[in-house]
C-alpha positions in Angstrom: 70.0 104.2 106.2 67.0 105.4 103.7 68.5 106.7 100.2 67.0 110.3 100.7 68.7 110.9 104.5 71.7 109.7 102.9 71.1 112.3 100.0 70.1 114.9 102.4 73.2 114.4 104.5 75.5 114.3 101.7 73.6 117.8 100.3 74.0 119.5 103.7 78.2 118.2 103.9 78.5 119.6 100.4 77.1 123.0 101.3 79.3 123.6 104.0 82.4 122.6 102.3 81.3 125.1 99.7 80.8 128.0 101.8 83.6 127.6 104.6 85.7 126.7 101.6 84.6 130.2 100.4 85.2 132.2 103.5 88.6 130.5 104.0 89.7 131.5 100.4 88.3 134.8 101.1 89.8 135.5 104.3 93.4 134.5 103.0 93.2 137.9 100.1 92.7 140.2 103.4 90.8 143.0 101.8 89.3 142.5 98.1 88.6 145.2 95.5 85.3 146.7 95.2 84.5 144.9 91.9 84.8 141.6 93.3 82.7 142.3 96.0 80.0 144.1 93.8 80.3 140.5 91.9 79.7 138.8 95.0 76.7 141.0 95.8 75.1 140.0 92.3 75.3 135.7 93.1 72.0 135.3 95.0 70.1 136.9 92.5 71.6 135.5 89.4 70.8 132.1 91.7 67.4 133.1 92.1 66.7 134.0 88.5 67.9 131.0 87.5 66.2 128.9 89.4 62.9 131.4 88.3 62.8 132.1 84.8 62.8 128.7 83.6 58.9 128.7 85.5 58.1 131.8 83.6 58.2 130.3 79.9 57.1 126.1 80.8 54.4 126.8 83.2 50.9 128.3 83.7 49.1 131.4 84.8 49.1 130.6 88.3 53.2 130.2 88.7 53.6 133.6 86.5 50.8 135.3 88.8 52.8 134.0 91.7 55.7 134.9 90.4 54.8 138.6 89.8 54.0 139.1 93.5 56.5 137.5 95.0 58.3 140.0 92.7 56.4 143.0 93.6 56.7 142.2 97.4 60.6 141.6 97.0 60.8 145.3 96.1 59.4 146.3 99.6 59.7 142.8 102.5 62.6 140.4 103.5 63.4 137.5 100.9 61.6 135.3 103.6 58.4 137.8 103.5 58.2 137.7 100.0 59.3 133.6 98.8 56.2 133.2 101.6 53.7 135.3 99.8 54.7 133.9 96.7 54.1 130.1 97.9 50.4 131.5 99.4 49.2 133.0 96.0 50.5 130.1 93.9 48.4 127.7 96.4 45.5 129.5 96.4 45.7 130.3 92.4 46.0 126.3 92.0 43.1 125.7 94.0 41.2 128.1 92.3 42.3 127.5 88.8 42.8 123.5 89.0 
């Protein structure tokens, strides 16, 4: 088998452990207090801000433009709305801008 399905395969096996691993801890506390759930709440966008900022300080105009409207259409759209309008302004600000 290629390297990369192997890689892909192995990515996909490690997500799931991770996340039924999750639930199953999860489920075995009944109910949790408020503050870890507010915690819980806060992972996707500490994820997503870490996977972000780093493009905001080592990369051009065109990533920060895109950036700043996938931003801005965050605020009102779905995550998939706004990671799609953030992909179409970064393409088209490359093209333009080289």
């Amino acid at each position: 088998m290629d390297d990369i399905v192997l890689l892909i395969l192995a990515c996909a096996a490690a997500t799931y452990v991770t996340r039924i691993g999750g639930h199953l801890i999860l489920s075995s506390f009944g109910m949790i207090h408020h503050r870890v759930s507010a915690a819980l709440d806060a992972v996707p966008t500490a994820v997503m801000t870490a996977l972000v900022a780093p493009s905001l300080v080592t990369h051009g105009p065109a990533e920060v433009l895109a950036l700043v409207c996938a931003g801005l259409t965050a605020l009102r759209a779905p995550l998939m709305i706004s990671v799609a309008v953030g992909l179409i302004v970064l393409m088209g600000l490359r093209f333009l801008l080289g």
